[in-house]
C-alpha positions as CSV (number, residue, x, y, z in Angstrom):
1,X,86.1,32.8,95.7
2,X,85.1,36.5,96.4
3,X,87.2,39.1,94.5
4,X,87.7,42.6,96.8
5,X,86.4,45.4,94.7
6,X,88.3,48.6,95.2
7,X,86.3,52.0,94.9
8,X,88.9,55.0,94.4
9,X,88.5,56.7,97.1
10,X,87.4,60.8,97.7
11,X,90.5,63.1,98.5
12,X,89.8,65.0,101.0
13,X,91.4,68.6,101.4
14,X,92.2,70.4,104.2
15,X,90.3,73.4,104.1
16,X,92.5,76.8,103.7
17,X,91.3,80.0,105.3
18,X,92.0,83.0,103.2
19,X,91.4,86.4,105.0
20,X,91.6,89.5,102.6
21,X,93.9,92.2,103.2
22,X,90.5,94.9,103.6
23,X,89.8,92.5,106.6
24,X,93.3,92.4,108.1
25,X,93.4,96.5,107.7
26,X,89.9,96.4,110.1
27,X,91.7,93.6,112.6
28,X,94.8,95.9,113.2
29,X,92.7,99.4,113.1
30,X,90.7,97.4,115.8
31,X,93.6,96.2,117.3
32,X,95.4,99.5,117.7
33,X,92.2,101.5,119.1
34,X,91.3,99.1,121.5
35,X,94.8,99.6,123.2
36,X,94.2,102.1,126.5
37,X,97.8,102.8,125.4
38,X,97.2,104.2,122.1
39,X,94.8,106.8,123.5
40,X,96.8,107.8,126.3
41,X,99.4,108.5,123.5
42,X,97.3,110.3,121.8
43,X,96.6,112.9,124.6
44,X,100.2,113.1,125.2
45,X,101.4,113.6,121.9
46,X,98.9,116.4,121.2
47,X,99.7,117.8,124.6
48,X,103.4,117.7,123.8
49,X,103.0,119.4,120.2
50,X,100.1,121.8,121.3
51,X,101.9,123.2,124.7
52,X,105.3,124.3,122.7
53,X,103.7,126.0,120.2
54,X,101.2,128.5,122.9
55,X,104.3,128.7,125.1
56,X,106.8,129.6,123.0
57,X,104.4,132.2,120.9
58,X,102.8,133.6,124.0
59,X,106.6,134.1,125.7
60,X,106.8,135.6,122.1
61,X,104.1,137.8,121.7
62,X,104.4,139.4,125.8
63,X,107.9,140.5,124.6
64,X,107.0,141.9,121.1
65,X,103.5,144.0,123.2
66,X,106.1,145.2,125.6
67,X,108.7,146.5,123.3
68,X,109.1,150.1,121.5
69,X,108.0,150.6,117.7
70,X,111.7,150.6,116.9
71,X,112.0,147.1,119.0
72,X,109.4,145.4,117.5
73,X,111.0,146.1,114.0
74,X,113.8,144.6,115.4
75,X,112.3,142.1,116.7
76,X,110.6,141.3,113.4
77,X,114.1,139.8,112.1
78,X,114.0,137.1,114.5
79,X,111.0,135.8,115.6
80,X,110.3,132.8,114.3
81,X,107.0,132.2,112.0
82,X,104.3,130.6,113.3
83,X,104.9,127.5,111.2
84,X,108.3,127.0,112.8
85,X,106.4,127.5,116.0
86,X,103.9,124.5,114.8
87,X,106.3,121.9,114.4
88,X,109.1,122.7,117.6
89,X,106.9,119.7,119.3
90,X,108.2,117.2,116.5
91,X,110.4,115.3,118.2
92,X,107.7,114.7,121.1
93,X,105.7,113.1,118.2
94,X,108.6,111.3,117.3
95,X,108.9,109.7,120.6
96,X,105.3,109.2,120.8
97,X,105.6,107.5,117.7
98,X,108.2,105.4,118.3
99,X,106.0,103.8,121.1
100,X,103.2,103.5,119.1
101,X,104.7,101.3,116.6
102,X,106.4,99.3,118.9
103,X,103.8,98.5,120.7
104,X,101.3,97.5,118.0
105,X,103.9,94.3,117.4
106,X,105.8,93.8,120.6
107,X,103.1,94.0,122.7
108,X,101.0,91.7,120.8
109,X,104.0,88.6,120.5
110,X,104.7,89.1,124.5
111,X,100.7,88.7,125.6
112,X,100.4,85.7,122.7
113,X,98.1,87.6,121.0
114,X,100.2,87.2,117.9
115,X,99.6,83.8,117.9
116,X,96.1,83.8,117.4
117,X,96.1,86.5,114.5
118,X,98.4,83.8,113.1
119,X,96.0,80.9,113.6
120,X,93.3,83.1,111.8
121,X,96.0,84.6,109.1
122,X,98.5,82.3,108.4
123,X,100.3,84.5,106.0
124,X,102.2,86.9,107.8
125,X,103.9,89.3,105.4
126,X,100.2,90.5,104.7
127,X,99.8,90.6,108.3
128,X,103.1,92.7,108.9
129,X,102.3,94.9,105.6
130,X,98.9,95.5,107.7
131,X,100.0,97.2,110.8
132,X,102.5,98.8,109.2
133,X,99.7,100.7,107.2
134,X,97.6,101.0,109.9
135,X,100.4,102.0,112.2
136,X,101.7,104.8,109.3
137,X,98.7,106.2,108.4
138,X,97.0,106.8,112.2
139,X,100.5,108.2,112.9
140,X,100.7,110.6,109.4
141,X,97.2,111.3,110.2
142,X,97.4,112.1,114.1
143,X,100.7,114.5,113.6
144,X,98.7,116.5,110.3
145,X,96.0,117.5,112.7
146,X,98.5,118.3,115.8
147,X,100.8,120.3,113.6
148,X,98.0,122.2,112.2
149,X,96.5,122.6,115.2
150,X,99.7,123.8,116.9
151,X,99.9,126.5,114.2
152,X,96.5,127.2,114.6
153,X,97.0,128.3,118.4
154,X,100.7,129.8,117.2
155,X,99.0,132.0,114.6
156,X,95.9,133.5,116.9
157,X,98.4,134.3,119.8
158,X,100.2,136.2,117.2
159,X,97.5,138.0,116.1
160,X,96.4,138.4,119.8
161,X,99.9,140.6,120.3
162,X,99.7,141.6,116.7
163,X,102.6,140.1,115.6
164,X,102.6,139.8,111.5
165,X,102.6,135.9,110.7
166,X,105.1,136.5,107.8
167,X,102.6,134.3,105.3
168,X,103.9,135.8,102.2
169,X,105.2,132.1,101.1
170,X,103.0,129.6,103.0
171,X,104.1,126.7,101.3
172,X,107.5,127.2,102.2
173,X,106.5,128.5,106.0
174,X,103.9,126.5,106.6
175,X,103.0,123.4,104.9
176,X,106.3,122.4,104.0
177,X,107.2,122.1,107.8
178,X,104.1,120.7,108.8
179,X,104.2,118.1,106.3
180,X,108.1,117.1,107.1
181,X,107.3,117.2,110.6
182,X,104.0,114.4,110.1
183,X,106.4,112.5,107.6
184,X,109.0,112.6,109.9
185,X,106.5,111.3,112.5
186,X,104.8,108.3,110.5
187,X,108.7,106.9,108.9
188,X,109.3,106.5,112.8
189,X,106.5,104.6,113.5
190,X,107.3,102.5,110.8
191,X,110.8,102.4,111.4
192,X,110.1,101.1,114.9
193,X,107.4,98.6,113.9
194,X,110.3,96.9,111.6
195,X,112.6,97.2,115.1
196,X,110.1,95.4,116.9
197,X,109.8,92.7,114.2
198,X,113.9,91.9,114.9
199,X,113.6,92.6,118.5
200,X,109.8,91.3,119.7
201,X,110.7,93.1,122.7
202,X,109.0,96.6,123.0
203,X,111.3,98.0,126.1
204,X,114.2,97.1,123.6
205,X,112.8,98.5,120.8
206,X,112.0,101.9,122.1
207,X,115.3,102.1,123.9
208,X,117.3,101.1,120.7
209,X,114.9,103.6,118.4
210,X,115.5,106.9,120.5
211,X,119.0,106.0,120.7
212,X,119.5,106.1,117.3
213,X,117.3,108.7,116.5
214,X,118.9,111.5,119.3
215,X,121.7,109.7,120.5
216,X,123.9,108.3,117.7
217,X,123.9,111.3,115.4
218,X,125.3,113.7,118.5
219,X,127.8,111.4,119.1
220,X,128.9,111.1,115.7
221,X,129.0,114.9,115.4
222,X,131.1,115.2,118.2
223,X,133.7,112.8,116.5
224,X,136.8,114.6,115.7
225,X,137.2,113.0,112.0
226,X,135.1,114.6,109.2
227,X,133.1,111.3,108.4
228,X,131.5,111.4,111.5
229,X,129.7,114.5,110.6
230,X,129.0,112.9,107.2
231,X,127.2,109.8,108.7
232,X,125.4,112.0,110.8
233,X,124.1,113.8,107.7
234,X,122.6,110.5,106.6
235,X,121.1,108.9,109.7
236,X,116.7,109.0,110.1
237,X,117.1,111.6,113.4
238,X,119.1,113.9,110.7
239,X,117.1,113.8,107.6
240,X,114.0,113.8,109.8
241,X,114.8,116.8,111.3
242,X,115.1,118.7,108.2
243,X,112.2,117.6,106.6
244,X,110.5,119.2,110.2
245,X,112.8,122.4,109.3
246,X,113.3,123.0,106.1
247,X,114.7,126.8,106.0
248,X,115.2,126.7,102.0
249,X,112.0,124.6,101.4
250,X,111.4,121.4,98.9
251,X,114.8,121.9,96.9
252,X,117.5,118.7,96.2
253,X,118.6,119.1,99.6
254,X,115.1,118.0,100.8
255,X,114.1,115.4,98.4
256,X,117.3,113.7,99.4
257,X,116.3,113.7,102.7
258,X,113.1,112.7,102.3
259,X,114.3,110.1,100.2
260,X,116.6,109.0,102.9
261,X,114.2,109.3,105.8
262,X,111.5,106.6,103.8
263,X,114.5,104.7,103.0
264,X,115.5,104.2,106.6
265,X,111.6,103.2,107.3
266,X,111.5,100.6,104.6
267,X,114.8,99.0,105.2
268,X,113.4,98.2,108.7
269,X,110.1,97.2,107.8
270,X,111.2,94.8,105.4
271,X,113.8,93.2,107.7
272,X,111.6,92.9,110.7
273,X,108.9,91.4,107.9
274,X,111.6,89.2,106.9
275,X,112.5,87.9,110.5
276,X,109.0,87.6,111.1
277,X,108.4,84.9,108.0
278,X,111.5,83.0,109.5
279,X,110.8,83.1,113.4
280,X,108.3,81.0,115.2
281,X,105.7,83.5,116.6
């Protein structure tokens, strides 16, 4: 009589890939430069910031050459400073933005491409933490160089018709507005990257974002009750905007809605992350 002998047997474990969050950051930089989309908006969002600024200072400056001594003082008073000149493209950039980050989500879940990042990446609030750095820095990035670009060409026009570029603060006329207007411009990438998370639809996305952004607000301004005006005050197109023009520069008024305008960005971000963990790719 044989007696069976039983050898414990080996565990075997299902190997686990871990990808580092350094390496997701290059998949999505990747990602988001290999789109032909990306660069086309690119051109058109530096076209779109550039063009105002050289129009609007060169329709400036023929006026101002053309004008009596006693006219130009006048005129003085109300030209606007080159800085405000820099940043009359913002909400261009803010459109331009809002297709960016759409698209850098949207576009990947409708061509499947999602899936596969999954496949490599399981975890997928590092993944959605990912583009929305890659997505908030190329855009904070991009709409620095525009704006200071844009004031750049504002300023040598001005010079060209000698108008005086007023630089006496340039904080407060120059980088202050610059600044909003590139903050402005990377909280609305972000904000729409979050949309996109909820949605997964980019034609919704960018409809639903510009609505809110330009749409809503007006609409709630033009309400004949006193808290429409209020709500207005409050929503990202709003604070955005004075970030972009700030007349009194960084005083309460600002930091509230600044405070208000990364608010608006993160609430998005974080539900579009949390849909994201919950839906099926």
């Amino acid at each position: 009589m044989t007696t069976a002998v039983a050898f414990p047997g080996t565990a075997t474990r299902t190997p686990t890939s871990h990808v580092s969050f350094g390496s997701l950051l290059r998949a999505e930089w990747i990602g988001l430069t290999s789109l032909r989309g990306t660069y086309a908006a690119l051109i058109v969002g530096f076209a779109l910031i550039l063009l105002p600024a050289a129009a609007f200072s060169l329709v400036y400056g023929i006026d101002f050459a053309g004008a009596s001594a006693a006219e130009q003082q006048e005129m003085l008073a109300w030209i606007p400073p080159a800085g405000m000149l820099a940043v009359n493209g913002a909400m261009f950039s803010v459109v331009v933005a809002t297709i960016v980050g759409a698209s850098i989500f949207a576009k990947e879940h409708s061509t499947g491409s999602l899936r596969t990042q999954l496949s490599a990446a399981p975890r997928r609030l590092p993944m959605f933490t990912a583009k929305a750095a890659v997505v908030t820095v190329a855009t904070l990035v991009a709409s620095l160089v525009a704006f200071a670009l844009a004031f750049a060409l504002a300023a040598v026009v001005y010079g060209a018709f000698e108008i005086p570029l007023a630089l006496d603060d340039a904080l407060v006329g120059v980088v202050v507005p610059i600044v909003g207007a590139a903050l402005f411009t990377a909280c609305t990438a972000l904000f729409a990257l979050g949309i996109a998370g909820l949605l997964r639809s980019e034609t919704w996305t960018v409809t639903l974002v510009i609505a809110f952004l330009f749409v809503v607000p007006t609409i709630l301004m033009t309400l004949p009750w006193a808290w429409g005006a209020e709500v207005s005050e409050l929503l990202l197109g709003t604070t955005g905007q004075s970030l972009a023009f700030a007349a009194n520069g960084v005083d309460a008024a600002y930091w509230t809605d600044l405070a208000l305008t990364v608010g608006w960005a993160a609430v998005a971000f974080f539900g579009g992350a949390a849909i994201m963990n919950r839906r099926d790719a």
